[in-house]
MARBA-966700 format. One line per 8 residues: number of its first residue (from 1); their letters; for each residue x, y, z of C-alpha. Coordinates in nm, 2 decimals. Layout:
NUM = a = X,Y,Z; ...
//
This chain:
1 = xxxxxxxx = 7.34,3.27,-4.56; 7.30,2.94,-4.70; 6.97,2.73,-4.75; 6.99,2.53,-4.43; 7.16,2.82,-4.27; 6.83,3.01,-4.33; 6.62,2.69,-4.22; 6.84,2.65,-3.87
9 = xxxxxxxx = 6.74,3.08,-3.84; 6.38,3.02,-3.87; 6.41,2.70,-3.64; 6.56,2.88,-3.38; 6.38,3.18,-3.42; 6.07,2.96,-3.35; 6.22,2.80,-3.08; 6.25,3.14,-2.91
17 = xxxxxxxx = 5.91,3.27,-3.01; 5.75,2.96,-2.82; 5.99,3.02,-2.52; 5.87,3.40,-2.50; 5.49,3.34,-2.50; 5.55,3.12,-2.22; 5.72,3.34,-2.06; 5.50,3.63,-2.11
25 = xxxxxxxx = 5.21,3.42,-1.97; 5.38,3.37,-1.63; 5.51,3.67,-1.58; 5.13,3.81,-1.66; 5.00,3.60,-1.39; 5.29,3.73,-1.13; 5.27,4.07,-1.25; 4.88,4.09,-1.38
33 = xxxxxxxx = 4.99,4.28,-1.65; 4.91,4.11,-1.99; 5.22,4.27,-2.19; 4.98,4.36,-2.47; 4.76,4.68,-2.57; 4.40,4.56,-2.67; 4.46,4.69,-3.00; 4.77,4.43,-3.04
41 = xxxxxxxx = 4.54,4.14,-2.90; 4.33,4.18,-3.12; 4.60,4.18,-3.42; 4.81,3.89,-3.31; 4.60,3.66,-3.25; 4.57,3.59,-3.60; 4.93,3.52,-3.65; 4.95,3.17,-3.56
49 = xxxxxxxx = 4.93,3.07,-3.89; 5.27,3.19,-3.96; 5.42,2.99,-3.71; 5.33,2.70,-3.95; 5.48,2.78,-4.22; 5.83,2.66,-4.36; 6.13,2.82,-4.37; 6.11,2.85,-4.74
57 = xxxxxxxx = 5.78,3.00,-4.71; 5.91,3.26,-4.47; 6.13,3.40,-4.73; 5.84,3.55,-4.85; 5.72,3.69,-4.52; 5.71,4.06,-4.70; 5.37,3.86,-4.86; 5.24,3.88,-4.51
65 = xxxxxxxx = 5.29,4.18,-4.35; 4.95,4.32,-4.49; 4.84,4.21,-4.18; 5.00,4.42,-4.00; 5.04,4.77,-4.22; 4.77,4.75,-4.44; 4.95,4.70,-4.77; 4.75,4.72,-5.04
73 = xxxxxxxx = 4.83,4.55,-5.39; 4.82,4.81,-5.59; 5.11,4.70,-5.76; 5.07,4.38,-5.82; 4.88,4.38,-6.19; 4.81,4.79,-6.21; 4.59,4.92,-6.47; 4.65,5.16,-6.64
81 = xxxxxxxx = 5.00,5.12,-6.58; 5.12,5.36,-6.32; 5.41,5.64,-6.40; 5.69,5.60,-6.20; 5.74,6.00,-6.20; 5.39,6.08,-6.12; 5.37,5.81,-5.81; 5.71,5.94,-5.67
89 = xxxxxxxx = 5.57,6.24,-5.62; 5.22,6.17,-5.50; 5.31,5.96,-5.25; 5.57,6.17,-5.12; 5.87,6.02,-5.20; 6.02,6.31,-5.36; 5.94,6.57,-5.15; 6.09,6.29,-4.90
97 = xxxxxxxx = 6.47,6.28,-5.06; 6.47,6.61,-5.14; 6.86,6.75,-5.06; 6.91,6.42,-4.96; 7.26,6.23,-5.15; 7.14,5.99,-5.28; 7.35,5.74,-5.05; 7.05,5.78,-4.78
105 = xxxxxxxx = 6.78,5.70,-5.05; 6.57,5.34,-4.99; 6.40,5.12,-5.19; 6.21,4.80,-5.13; 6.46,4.49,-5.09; 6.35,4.23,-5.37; 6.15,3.89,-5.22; 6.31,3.57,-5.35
113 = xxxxxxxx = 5.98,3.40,-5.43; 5.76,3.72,-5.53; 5.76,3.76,-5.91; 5.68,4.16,-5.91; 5.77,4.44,-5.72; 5.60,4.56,-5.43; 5.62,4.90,-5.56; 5.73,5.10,-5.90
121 = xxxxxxxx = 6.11,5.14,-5.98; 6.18,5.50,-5.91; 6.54,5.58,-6.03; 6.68,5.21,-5.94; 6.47,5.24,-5.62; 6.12,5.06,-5.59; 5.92,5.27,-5.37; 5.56,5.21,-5.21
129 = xxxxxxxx = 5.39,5.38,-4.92; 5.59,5.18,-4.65; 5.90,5.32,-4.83; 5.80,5.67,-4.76; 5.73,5.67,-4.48; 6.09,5.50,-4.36; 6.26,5.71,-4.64; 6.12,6.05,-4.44
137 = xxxxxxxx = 6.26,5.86,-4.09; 6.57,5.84,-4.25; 6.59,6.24,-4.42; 6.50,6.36,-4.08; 6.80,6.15,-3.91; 7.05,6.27,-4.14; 6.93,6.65,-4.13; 7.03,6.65,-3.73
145 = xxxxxxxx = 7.36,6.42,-3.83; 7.26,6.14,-3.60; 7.39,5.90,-3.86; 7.72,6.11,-3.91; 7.76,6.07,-3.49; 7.74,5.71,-3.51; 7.97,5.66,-3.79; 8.24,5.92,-3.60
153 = xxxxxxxx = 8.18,5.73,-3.24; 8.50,5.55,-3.17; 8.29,5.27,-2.99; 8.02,5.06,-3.16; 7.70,5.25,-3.07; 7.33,5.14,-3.01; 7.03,5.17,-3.21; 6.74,5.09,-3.07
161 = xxxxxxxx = 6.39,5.07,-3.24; 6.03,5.06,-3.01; 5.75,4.84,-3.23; 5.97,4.75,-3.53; 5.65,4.64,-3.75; 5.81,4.42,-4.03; 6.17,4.49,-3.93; 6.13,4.71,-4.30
169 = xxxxxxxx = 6.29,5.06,-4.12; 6.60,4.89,-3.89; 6.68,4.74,-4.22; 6.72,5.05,-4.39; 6.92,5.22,-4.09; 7.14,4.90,-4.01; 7.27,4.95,-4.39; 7.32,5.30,-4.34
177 = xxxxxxxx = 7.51,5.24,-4.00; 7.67,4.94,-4.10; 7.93,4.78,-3.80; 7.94,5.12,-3.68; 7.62,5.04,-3.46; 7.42,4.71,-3.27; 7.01,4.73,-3.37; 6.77,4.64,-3.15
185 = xxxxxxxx = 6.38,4.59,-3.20; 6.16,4.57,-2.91; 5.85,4.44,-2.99; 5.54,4.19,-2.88; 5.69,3.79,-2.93; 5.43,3.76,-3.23; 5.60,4.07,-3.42; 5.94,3.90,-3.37
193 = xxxxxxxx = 5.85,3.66,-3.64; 5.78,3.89,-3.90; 6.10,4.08,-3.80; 6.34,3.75,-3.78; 6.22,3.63,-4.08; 6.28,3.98,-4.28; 6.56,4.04,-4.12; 6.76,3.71,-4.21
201 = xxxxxxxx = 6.65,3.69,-4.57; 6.75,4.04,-4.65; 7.11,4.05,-4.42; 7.17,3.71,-4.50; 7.56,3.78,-4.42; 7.49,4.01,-4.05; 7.45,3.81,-3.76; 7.11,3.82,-3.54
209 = xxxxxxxx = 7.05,3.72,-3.18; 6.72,3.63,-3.04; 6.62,3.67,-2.70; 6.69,3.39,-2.47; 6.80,3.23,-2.19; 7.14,3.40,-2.19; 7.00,3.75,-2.23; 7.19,3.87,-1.91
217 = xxxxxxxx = 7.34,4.23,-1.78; 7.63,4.06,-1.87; 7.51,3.96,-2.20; 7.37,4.37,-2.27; 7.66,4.46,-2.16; 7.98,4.26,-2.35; 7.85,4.05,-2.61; 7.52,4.23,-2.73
225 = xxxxxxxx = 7.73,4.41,-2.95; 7.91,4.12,-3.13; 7.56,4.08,-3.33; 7.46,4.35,-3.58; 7.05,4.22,-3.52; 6.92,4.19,-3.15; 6.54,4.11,-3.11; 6.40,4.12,-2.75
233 = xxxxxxxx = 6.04,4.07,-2.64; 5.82,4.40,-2.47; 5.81,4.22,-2.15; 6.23,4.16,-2.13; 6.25,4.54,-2.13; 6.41,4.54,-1.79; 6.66,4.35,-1.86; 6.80,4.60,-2.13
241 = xxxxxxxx = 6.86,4.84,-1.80; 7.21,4.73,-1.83; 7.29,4.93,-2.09; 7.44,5.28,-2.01; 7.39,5.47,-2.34; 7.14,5.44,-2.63; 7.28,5.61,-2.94; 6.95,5.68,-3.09
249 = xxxxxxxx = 6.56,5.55,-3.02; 6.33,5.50,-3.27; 5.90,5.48,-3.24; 5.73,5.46,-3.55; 5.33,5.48,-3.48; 5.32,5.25,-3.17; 5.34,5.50,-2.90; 4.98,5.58,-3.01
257 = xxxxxxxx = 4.88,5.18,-2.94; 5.03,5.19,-2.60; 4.89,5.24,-2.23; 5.03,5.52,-2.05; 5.22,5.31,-1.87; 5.35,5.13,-2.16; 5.47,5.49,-2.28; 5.59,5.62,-1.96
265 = xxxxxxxx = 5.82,5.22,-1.90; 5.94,5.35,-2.23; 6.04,5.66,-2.17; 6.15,5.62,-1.84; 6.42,5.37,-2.01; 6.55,5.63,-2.26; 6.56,5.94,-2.07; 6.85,5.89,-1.88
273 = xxxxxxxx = 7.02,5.70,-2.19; 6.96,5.86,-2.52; 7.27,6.06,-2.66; 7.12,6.21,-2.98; 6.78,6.19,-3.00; 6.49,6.01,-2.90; 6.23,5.97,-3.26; 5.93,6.02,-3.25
281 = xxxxxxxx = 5.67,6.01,-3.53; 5.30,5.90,-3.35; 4.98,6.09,-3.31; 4.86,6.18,-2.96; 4.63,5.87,-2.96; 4.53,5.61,-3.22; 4.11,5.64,-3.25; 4.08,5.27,-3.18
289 = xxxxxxxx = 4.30,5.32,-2.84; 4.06,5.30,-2.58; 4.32,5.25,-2.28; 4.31,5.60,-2.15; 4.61,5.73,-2.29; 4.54,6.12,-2.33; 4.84,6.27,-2.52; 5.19,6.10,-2.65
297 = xxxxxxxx = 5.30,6.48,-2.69; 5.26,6.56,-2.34; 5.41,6.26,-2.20; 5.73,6.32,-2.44; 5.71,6.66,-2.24; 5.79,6.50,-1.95; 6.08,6.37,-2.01; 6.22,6.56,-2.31
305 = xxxxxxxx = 6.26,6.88,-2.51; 6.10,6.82,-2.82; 6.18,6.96,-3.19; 5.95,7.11,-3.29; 5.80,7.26,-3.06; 5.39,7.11,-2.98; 5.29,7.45,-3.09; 5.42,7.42,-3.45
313 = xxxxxxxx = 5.19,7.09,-3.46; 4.92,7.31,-3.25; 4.87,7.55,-3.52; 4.87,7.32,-3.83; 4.63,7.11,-3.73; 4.41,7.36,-3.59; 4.06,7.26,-3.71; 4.11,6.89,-3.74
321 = xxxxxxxx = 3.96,6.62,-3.52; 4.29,6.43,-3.42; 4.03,6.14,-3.34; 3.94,6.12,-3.71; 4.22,6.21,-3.90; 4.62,6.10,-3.92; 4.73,6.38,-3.73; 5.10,6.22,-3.71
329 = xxxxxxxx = 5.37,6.47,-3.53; 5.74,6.39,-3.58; 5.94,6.50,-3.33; 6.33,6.51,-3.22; 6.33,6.46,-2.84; 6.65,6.54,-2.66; 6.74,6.46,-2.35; 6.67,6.75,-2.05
337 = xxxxxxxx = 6.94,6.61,-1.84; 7.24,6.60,-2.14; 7.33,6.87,-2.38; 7.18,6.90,-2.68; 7.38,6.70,-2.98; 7.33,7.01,-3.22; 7.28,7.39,-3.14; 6.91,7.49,-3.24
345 = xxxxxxxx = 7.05,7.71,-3.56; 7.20,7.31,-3.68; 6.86,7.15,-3.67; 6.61,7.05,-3.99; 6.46,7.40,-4.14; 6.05,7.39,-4.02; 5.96,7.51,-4.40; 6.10,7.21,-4.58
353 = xxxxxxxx = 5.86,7.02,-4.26; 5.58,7.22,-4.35; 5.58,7.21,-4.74; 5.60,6.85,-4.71; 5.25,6.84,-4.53; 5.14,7.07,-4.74; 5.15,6.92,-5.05; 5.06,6.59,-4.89
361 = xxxxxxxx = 4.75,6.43,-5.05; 4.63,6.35,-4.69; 4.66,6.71,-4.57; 4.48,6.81,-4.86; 4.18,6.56,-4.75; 4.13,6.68,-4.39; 4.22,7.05,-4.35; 3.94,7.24,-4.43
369 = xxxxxxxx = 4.01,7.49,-4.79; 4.03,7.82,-4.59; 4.27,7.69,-4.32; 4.46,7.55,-4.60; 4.53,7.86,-4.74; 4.63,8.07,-4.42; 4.86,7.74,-4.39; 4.98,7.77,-4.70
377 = xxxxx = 5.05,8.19,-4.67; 5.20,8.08,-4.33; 5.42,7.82,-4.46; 5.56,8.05,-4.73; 5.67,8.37,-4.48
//
């Protein structure tokens, strides 16, 4: 993508972004629904700032998305100087490519404008905290072969991805798939920025589509998969009901953020359109959620059979306040109402799940020592 290429994708992208609020604020006063979790009304409306800035300065947008995942800058001018070996391993990235070839490994893309890395350089790949936590998205997705499916389908699949954040993880899994697949984030208009932005100075050669006027059934339904980026406001999500099949669905700790309702619209969407698997990696409620949402576990209930089973989760967090601590459960949800993409001897091992948290330094922080050890004697059976 050339320079003014870039410039005419950020113009556009800009364009759209105006067009979506304004659309959002009708439809809220047709509909009385404002779109938007207080906990997201709260974030975005400090964002306007970026709508501002240049194109050239939105290469850089990885400088900004503190705001939204609370990067810290660690890396910037550490002292002492950290050891690449030792922060692999306690951040989790090891334990997070373990038996994984080396093909499905990540790494931090490099910012044109940013003179160090937003990480340390772990065996060619710079890694952060961000990184693990989309490298251990990615492990769990190979282990049940979804990426495999996608690249066998004869027909270009769909990948879609609930509150993309930074557009950091649909990155990672649009190089994986390739042309094999179309990804989609579905997000608030304010996150669509930081998305666009990351997405078109990292894939400078894919194509990306912004919601718009043109965003039809017939539009989801033929030339939708002409793009390899598709980004589409919360409040469009009806209009994605064309679609027959979803390949595979992504949330990555929004669910928690959500109303019920917001869940259940979700939901409701994939159940009837998910192939593989339906991701999941939330807790049952962020602390700062005051909506009334009780339980993203029981909700996924509804509508799916879920890997591993709430038990497993049940019993390892036993003795932890779930309102205090990250009690984050990841879970494979299949469809009730198709067969199951892999026999339940062909899914991920539990103890490779367990030892992970284990030896997590968070787990070590909030489970008690004595349930640690039953844990630990559990884990090791």
């Amino acid at each position: 993508m050339s320079v003014s290429n870039f410039a005419d994708t950020i113009k556009n992208l800009k364009n759209c972004i105006d067009d979506m609020l304004l659309e959002r604020n009708k439809l809220s006063k047709i509909k009385g629904d404002k779109f938007i979790s207080p906990i997201w009304s709260e974030v975005v409306s400090v964002f306007s700032y970026l709508m501002k800035l240049e194109a050239e300065d939105l290469k850089n947008i990885r400088f900004h998305t503190g705001l939204i995942n609370g990067d810290s800058w660690k890396y910037w001018h550490p002292y002492p100087k950290i050891d690449p070996e030792a922060e692999a391993k306690n951040i989790g990235y090891i334990e997070a490519i373990k038996d994984i070839p080396e093909e499905y490994w990540i790494g931090e893309p490099s910012s044109p404008n940013i003179p160090r890395s937003l990480g340390v350089d772990y065996k060619g790949h710079v890694i952060n905290d961000n990184i693990v936590r989309f490298q251990k998205c990615i492990s769990d997705l190979y282990r049940i072969k979804a990426f495999q499916s996608i690249a066998n389908s004869k027909k270009k699949q769909l990948v879609i991805e609930i509150g993309g954040g930074y557009g950091g993880l649909i990155h990672h899994i649009s190089s994986i798939v390739g042309d094999k697949a179309t990804c989609v984030l579905v997000d608030l208009p304010e996150m669509l920025l930081f998305q666009g932005a990351y997405l078109a100075v990292n894939n400078p050669d894919k194509t990306l589509y912004v919601y718009d006027h043109k965003f039809t059934p017939e539009f989801v339904n033929k030339e939708m998969f002409n793009y390899d980026f598709i980004l589409i406001p919360n409040f469009a999500l009806d209009k994605l009901c064309a679609v027959k099949e979803v390949s595979l669905m992504i949330n990555m700790q929004s669910f928690q953020e959500m109303t019920e309702n917001q869940v259940r619209a979700y939901l409701d969407f994939a159940g009837d359109r998910v192939t593989h698997c339906l991701y999941s990696d939330n807790m049952d409620k962020h602390p700062y959620n005051e909506t009334g949402l009780r339980s993203v576990t029981n909700i996924l209930q509804e509508y799916f059979d879920l890997y591993p089973s709430p038990r497993f989760y049940e019993t390892f967090y036993k003795g932890c306040d779930p309102l205090r601590y990250d009690c984050y459960k990841r879970y494979f949800a299949f469809s009730k109402k198709k067969k199951r993409p892999l026999a339940e001897t062909q899914l991920p091992e539990l103890s490779s799940r367990r030892k992970m948290s284990l030896k997590s330094r968070l787990i070590k922080k909030i489970i008690p020592k004595s349930i640690l050890k039953a844990l630990i004697a559990w884990a090791s059976k």
